[in-house]
ZALO-274180 format. One record per residue: x negated, y negated, z negated of N, C-alpha, C in turn. Coordinates in pm, whole numbers, plus 50000, padded with zeros to 5 digits. Layout:
BEGIN
XYZXYZXYZ;...
//
This chain:
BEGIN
814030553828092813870560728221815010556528313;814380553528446815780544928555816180556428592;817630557528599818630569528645818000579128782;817890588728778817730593728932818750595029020;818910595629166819810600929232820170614529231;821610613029225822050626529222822010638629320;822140651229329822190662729413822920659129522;822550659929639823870661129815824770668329726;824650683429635825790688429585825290697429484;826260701429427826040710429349824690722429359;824790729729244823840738329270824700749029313;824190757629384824410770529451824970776929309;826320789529324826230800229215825320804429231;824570812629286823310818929285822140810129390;821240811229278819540807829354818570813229285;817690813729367816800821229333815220815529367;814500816329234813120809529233812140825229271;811870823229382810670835229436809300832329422;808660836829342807200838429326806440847629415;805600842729538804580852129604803240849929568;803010842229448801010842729436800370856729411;800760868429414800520879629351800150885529511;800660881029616800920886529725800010874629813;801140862629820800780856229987800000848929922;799980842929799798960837429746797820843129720;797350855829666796390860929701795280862029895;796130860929949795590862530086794650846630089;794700839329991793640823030029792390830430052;792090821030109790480823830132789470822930014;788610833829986787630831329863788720837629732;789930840229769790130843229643790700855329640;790330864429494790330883629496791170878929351;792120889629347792260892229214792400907829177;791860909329082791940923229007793120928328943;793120944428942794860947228852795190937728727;794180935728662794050929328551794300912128527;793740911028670794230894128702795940893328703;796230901428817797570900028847798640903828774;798110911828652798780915228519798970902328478;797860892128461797730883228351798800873728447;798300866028577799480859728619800440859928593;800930874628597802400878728635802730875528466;802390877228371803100873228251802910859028254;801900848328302802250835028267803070832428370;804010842328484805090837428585805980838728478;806430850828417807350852428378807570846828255;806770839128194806440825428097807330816028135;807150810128258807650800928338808680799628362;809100813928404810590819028426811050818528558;810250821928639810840824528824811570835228785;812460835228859813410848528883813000862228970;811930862729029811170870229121809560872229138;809050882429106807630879629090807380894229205;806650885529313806440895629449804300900729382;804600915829347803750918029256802480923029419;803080919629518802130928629624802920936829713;801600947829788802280955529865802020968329856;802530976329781802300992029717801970997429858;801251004629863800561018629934799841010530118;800030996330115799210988630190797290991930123;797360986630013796060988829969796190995129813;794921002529776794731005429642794801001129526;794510982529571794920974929435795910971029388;797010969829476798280967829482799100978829462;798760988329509799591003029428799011004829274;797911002629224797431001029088798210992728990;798270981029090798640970428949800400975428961;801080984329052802820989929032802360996828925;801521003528976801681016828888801431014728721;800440999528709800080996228545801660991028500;802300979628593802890971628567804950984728526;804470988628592805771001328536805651010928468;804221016228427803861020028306803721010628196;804251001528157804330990828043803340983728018;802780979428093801280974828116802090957328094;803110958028148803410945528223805310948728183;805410939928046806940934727996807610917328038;808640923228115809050908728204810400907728111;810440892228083811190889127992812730883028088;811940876628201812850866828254812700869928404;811470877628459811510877928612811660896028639;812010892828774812390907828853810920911628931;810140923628894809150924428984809720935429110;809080923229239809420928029351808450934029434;808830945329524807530946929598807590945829727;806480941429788806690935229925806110949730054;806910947430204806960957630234806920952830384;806770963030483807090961230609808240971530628;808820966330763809710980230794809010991230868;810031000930831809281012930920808661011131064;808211026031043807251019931205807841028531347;807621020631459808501019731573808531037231612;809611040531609810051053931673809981064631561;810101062731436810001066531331811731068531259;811501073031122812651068231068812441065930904;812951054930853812341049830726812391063630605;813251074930622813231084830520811841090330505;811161087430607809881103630637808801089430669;808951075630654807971064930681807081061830502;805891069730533805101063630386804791052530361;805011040030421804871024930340806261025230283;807621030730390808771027530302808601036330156;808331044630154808011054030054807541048229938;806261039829933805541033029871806341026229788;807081017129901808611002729841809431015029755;809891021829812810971031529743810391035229606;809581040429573808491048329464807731038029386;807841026829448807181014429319807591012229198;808581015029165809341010029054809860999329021;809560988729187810120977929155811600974029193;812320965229104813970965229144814150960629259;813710956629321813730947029462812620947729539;812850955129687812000953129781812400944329871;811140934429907811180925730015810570930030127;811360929330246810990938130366810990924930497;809130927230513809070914730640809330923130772;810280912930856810400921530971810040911031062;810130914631209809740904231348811040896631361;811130886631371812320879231409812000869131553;810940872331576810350861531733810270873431867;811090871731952811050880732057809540882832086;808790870732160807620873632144806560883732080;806740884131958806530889231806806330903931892;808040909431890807960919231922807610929732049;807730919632150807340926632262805640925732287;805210920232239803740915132259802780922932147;802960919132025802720926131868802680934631870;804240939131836804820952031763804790964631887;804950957731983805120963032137806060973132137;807240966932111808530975032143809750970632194;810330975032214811860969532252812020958032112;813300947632218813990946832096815210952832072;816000959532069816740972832000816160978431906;814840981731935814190991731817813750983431678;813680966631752813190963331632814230960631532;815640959731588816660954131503816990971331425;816790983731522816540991931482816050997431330;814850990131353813740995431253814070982931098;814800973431112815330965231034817180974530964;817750980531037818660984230989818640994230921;817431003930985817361018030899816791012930793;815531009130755815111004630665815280995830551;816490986930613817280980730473818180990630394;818710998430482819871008730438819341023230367;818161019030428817841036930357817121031430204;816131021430176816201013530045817361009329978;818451006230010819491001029953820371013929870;820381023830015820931037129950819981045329854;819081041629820818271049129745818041036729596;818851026729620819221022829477818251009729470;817601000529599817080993329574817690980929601;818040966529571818070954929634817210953429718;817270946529836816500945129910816760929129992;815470921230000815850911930069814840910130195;815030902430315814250903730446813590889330451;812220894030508811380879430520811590881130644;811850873930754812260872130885810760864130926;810010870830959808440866531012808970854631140;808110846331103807860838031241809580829531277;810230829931200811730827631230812340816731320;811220805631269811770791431310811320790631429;810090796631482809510794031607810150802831684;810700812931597811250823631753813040820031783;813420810731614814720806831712814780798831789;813560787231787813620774831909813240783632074;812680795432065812720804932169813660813232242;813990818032151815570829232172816680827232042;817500819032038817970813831922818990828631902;819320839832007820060843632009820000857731940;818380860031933817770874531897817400870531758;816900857231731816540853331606817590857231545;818990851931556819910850331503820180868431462;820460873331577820580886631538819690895831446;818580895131418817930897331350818290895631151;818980885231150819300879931033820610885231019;821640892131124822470897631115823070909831083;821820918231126821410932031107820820935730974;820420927630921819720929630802820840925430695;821710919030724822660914030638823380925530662;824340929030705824890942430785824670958530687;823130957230692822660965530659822480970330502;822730955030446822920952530312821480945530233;820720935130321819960929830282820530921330159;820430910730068820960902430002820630890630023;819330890030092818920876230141817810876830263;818790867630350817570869630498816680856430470;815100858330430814410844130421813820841130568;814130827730558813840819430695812400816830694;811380823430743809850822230688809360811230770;808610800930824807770792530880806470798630888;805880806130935804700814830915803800810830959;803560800631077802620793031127803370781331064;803920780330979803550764830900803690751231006;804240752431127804210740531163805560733031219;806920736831150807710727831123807870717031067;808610712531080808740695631045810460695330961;810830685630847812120686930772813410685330842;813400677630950814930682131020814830693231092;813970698131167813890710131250814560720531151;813840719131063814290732830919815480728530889;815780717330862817300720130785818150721230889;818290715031040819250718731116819510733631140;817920742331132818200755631185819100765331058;818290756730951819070768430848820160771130848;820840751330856822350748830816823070756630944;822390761331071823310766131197823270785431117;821600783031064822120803331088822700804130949;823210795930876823840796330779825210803130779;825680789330843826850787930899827360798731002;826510805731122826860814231208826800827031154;826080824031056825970849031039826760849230921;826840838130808827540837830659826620843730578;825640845930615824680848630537823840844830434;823590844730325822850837730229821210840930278;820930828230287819250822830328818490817430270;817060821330300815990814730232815080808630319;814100804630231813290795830268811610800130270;811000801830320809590803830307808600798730400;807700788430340807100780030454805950779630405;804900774630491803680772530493803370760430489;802120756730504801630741030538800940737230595;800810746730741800260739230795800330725830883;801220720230840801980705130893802110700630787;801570698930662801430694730578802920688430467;803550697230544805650697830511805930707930439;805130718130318805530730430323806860724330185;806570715430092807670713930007808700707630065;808540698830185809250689230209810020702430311;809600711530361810230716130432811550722930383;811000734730232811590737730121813030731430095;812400718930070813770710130026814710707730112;814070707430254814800710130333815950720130387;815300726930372816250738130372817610741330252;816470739430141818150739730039819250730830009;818900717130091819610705030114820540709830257;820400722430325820950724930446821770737930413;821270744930265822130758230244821700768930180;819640766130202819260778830126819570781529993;819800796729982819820792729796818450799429743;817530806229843816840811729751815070805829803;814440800629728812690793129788812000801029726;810700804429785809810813129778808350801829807;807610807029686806450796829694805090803729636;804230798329621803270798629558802820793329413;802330792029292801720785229211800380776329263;800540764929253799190757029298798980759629465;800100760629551799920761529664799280766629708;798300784629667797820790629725798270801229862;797580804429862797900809630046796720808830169;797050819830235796000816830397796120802230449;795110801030505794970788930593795630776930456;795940770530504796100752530418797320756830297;797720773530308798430773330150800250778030209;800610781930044802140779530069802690762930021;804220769330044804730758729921804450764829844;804010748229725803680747429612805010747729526;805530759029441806200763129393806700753729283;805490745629254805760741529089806250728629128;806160721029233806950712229267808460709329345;808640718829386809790727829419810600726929302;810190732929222811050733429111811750723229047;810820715228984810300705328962811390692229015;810970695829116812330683629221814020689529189;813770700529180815050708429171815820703929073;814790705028941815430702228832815570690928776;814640679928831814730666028788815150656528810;814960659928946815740649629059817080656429072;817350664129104818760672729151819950673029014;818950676028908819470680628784819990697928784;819330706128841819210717728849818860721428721;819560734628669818480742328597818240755928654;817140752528646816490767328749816050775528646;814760766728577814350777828449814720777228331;814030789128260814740787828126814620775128043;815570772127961815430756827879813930758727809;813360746927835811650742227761810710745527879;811160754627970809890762428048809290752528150;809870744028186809120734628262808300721828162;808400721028100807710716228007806430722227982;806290735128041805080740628061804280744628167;804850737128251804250735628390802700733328419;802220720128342801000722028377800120730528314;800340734628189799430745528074799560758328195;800540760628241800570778828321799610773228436;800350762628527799370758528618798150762328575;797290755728472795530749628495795550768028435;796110772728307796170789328292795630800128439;796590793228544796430806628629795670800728680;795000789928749794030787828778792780787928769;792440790428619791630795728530791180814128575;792690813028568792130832528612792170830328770;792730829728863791920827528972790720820729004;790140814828994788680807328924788630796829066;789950794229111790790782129182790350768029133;789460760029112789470746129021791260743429064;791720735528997793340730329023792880718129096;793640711529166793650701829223793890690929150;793280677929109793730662529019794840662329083;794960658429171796240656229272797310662929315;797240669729255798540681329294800000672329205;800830671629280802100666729231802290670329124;802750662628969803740668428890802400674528805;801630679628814800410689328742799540685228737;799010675428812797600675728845796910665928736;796110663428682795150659328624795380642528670;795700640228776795680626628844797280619028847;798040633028818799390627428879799870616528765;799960611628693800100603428605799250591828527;798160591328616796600580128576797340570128659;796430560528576796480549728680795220543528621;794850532928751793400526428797793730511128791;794550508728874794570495128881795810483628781;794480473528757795010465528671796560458928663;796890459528801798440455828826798870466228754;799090476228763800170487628742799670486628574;798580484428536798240484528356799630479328334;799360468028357800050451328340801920453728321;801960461828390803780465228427804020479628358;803010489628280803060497628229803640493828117;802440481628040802290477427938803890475027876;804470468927974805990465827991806790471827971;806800486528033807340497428044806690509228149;806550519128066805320529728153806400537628279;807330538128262808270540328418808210535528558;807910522828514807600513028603806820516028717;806110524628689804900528628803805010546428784;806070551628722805910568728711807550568828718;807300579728863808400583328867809580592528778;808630600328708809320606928598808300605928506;809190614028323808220612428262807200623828239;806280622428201805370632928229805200644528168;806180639228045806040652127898807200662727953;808290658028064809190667928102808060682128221;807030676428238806420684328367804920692328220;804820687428098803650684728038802600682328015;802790673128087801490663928144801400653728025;800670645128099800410631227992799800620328118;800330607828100799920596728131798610592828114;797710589428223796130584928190795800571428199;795190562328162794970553628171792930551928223;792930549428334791370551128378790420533228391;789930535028331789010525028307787940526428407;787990512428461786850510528585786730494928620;785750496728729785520481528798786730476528829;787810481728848789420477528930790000476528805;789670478728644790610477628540790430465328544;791850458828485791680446428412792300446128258;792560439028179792790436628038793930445328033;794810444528054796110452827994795410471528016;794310472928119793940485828120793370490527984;792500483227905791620486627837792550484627714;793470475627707794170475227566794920490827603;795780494927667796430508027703795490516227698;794170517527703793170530027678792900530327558;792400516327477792300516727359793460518327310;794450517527304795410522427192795990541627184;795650545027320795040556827336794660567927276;793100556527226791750567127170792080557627013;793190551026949793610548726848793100532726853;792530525026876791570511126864792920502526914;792820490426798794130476926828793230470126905;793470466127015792830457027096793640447927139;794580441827056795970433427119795090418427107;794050417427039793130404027079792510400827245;793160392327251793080391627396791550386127430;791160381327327789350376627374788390392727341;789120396627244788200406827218788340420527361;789990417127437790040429127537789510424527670;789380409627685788870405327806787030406027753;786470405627671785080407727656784680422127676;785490433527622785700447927653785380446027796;786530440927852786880445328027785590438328060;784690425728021784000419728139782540431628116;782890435927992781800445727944781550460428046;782950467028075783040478728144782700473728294;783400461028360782590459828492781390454128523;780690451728433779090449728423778900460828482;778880469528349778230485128354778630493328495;779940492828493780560496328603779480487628766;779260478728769778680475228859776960475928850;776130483028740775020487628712775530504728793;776960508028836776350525828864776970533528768;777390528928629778350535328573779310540528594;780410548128527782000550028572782280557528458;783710550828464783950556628286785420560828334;786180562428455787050568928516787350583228484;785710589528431785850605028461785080607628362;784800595228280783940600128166784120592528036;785450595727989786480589527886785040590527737;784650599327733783600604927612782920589627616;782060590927672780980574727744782250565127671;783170558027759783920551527765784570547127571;784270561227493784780558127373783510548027284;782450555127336780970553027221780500539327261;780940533227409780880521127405781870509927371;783390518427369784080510227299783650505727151;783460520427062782900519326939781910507626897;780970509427007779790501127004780220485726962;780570482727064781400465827086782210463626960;782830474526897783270468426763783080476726662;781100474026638780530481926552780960493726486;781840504726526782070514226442781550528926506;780580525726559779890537426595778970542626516;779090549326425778580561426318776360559226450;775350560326345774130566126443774110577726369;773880589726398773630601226385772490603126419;771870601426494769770607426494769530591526595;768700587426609767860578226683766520587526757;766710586926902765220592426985764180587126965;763020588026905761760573226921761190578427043;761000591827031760110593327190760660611627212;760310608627358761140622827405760010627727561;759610635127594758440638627686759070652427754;759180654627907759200669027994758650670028059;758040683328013756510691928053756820701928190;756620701428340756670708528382756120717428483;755130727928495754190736728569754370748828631;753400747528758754170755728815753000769228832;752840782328759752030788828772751910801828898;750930801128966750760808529065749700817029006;749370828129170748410836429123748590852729063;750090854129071750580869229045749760878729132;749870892529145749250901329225750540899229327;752000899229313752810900329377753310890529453;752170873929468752730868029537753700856229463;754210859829342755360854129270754370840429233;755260828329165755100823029091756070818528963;755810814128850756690808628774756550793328720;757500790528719758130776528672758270776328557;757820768528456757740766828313757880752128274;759040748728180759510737028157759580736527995;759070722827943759250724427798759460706027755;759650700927629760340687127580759810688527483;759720677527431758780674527334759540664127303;760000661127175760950651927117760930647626939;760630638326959760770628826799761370621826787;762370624426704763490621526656763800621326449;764560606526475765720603626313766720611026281;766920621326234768030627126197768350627926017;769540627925953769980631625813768450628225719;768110613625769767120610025672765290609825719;765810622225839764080630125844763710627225950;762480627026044761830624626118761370635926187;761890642226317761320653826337760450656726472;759740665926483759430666926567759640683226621;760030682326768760230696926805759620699526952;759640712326965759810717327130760650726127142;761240721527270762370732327313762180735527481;762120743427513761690753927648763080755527732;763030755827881763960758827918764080759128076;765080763228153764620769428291764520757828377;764620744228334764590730728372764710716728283;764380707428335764170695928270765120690728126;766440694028218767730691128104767670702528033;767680712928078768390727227960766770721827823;765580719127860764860719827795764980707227682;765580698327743765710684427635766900690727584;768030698127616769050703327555768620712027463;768000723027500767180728327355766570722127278;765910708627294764710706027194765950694827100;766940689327173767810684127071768480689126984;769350700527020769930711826956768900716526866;768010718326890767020722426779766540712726693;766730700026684766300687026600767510682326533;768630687926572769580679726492770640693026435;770290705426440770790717826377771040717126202;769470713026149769140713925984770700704025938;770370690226056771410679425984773300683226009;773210688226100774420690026159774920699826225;774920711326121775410725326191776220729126314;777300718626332778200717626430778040716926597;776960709926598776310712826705775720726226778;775460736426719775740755026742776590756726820;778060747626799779040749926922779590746527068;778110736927036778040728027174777360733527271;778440731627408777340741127527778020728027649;776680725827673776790719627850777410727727970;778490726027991779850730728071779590727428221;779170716128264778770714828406777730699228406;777280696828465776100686428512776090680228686;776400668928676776290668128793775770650628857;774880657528936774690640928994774590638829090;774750622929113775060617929251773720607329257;773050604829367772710591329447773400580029485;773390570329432774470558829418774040548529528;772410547629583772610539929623771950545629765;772840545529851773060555429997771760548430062;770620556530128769950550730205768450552830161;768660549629966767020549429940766400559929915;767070572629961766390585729932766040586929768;764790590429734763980594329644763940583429500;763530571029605763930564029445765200556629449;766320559629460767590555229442768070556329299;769050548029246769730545629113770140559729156;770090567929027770800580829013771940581028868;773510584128917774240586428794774430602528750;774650610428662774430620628594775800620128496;776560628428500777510633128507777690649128393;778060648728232777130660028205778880663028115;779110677628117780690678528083780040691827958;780630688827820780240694927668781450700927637;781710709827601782210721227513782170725327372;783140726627261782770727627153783920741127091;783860741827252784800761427245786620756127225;786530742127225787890738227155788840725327249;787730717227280788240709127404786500705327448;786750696127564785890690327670785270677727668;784540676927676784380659127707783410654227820;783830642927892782320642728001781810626527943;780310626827940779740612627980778560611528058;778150595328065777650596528175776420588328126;775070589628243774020581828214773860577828341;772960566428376772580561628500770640554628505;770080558928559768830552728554768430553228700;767290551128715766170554328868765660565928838;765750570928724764710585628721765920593528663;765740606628746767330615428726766680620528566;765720621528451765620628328447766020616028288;765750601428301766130593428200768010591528207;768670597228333769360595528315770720607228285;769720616928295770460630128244770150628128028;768990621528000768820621727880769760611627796;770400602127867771440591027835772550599127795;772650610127907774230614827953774380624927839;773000632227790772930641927700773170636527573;772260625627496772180625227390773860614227366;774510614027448775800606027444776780619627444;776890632027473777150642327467777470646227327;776190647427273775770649627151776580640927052;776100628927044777010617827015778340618626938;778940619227062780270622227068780660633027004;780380646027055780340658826998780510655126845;779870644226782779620649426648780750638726577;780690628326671781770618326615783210628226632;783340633526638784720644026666784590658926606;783380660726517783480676226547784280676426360;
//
């Protein structure tokens, strides 16, 4: 591994890793979570080991006072993080003792309330529609009357960056008052997301420097800067970043937390989390994504499914050499793994690096260039074995005879009618397969029924190859998907089919390609199967 560059400086005595998916991450679009969700998060945060887990906003809504109330009744044991609860300040002409949201923050049980206040003149005269006196007001009582009642408290300074390029002078004060008051950390929020990395680090490093205040960072993306902004800032002074898992959030997301880190600790040589815990970066990742029912992104930095593949034959070639060469770090520190993707763009060093992989010596260079001229044939018939490693094995096998046959199809038939004629108008759709088939010696014949073409050849196989091969019981078709390959011909176009198997234990996808979707879902299936059994 080539040395990294070192930190501008040291790490901060104190920093602090802030978790908001419980909160600002919940606000994405399409996505709800239940007490029960945000239970489960919140232990794979504190898995991870952020120092801060912003659990919501008690007595804002019902679900969020639920999951305090589970999570401090022992619902919810934090090993390594502080659960915080998020808050507004009191409300204008009020006073935070006799204010029931402060009440809420006070009565949560959590050690730390985070209290967003207006920091954009605008904000407040327009918004909040008050003075500004009252608002620095409603920031002083309210840090002090939480603080005196035994809470830490830190301030999200709403809208910050845009209202100091406005009134640098009220912004500023704002972050002063709250410090004053006994905040512990004024965060510098980006709330419309559309800063850029020097804008952020000059402002931080000034209100750094002018109030003495310890600052944070909290940004958005909608300028597509929310990490870069991050880094920004703690390269200018912040000590404490506040993010998301998987960059969730309103509109285009927060910072993505896990890369944040990530940079912190690898590049910088930070240790932020506990020793091993980033090593489990991507398992919590695809975890909470799972319970948010979020697909994860291939591409997400550091995590993603993609961040460590490679496609093209150059980069095979210089892998082969040394796998650094083309990866900036290594992947087992983030716990990932290196991919090697086989396609029309592979060339020889790809397919020897895949095959050694899936275990196969392919260091014969006639036997890996006949492989490769083999995959861009197919590959140029409409195939792709990029996304469908399963496929990609049974034809390796093939090419050097060690592919096990497990049943042979002789003939396979789908029956499908459509019956009308109810009193009510209704009709029904009735689909059935008819299949003869070699299996464990025998010759069978079956029917299998089902709410369409594939589920029905999926039953009638599952049902023909059960007697021989019990193992198959655990096989379930996970997703199906196809595309039109060849843009233009409508109806009879080459169709590829795309079919992803389950055996409750891991995944596999392969693929079929024909003119008739329905020969080429039966390719994709009985290669499913296949496989399934060569592994089970």
């Amino acid at each position: 591994m080539s040395t990294q560059p070192s930190a501008p400086f040291d790490k901060p005595a104190e920093f602090h890793v802030y978790d908001t998916t419980l909160r600002d991450g919940a606000q994405q679009e399409g996505l709800r979570l239940s007490v029960q969700d945000k239970l489960q998060i919140a232990g794979y945060l504190d898995e991870l080991g952020v120092d801060y887990i912003e659990g919501g906003w008690p007595g804002a809504n019902p679900n969020d006072t639920a999951f305090f109330a589970a999570a401090t009744s022992g619902e919810l044991v934090l090993k390594n993080a502080t659960l915080t609860a998020f808050g507004f300040t009191r409300r204008v002409g009020g006073k935070a003792a006799d204010d029931p949201l402060t009440a809420a923050l006070r009565d949560s049980g959590a050690g730390v309330a985070c209290v967003v206040a207006k920091s954009h003149d605008q904000h407040v005269l327009r918004a909040l529609r008050t003075t500004l006196q009252e608002n620095l007001a409603m920031v002083t009582d309210t840090v002090a009357h939480l603080v005196a009642e035994g809470q830490r408290v830190f301030l999200d300074c709403e809208h910050f960056f845009d209202g100091f390029r406005e009134n640098k002078a009220y912004a500023t004060e704002v972050v002063r008052a709250a410090t004053e008051a006994g905040a512990e950390v004024a965060v510098l929020c980006d709330t419309n997301g559309g800063m850029l990395p020097p804008w952020v680090g000059d402002i931080v490093a000034e209100v750094a420097e002018t109030t003495g205040a310890k600052v944070g960072i909290h940004a958005h993306n909608d300028s597509g800067c929310a990490v870069a902004n991050t880094m920004a800032a703690v390269d200018a002074g912040a000590m404490h970043v506040q993010g998301t898992i998987n960059g969730y959030g309103e509109r285009t997301g927060n910072a993505d937390l896990l890369p944040v880190v990530a940079n912190l600790e690898l590049k910088y040589g930070w240790q932020l989390l506990p020793a091993g815990s980033l090593a489990e970066a991507t398992r919590l990742s695809h975890a909470i994504a799972e319970v948010t029912n979020v697909p994860p992104s291939n591409r997400q930095p550091y995590v993603g499914l993609s961040s460590f593949a490679h496609k093209a034959g150059l980069h095979a070639s210089a892998i082969k050499v040394d796998p650094n060469l083309y990866q900036h770090v290594d992947p087992a520190l983030v716990g990932n793994d290196m991919r090697m993707l086989v396609s029309d763009m592979a060339g020889r060093a790809n397919i020897q690096i895949k095959g050694e992989e899936l275990g196969f010596d392919l260091s014969d260079r006639d036997l890996a260039a006949k492989i490769t001229d083999k995959v861009k044939e197919r590959e140029a018939a409409g195939y792709t074995y990029e996304g469908a490693d399963a496929s990609f094995e049974l034809m390796l096998r093939a090419e050097l005879d060690q592919l096990p046959e497990f049943f042979v199809a002789r003939s396979w038939r789908v029956f499908t009618q459509s019956i009308h004629g109810h009193a009510d108008d209704r009709h029904e759709v009735d689909t059935e397969a008819t299949m003869r088939l070699e299996a464990g010696g025998s010759t069978i014949r079956v029917v299998g029924e089902g709410n369409g073409p594939v589920n029905a050849l999926d039953h009638a196989l599952r049902q023909a190859l059960l007697p021989s091969y019990p193992a198959v019981e655990r096989f379930e078709l996970s997703d199906y998907r196809v595309r039109i390959l060849d843009q233009g011909h409508g109806t009879d176009a080459t169709i590829r089919v795309l079919i992803q198997t389950t055996d409750g234990l891991r995944s596999w996808t392969t693929v079929g390609v024909g003119q008739n979707v329905i020969e080429a879902s039966w390719e994709a299936l009985a290669e499913a199967y296949s496989y399934g059994l060569l592994h089970a």
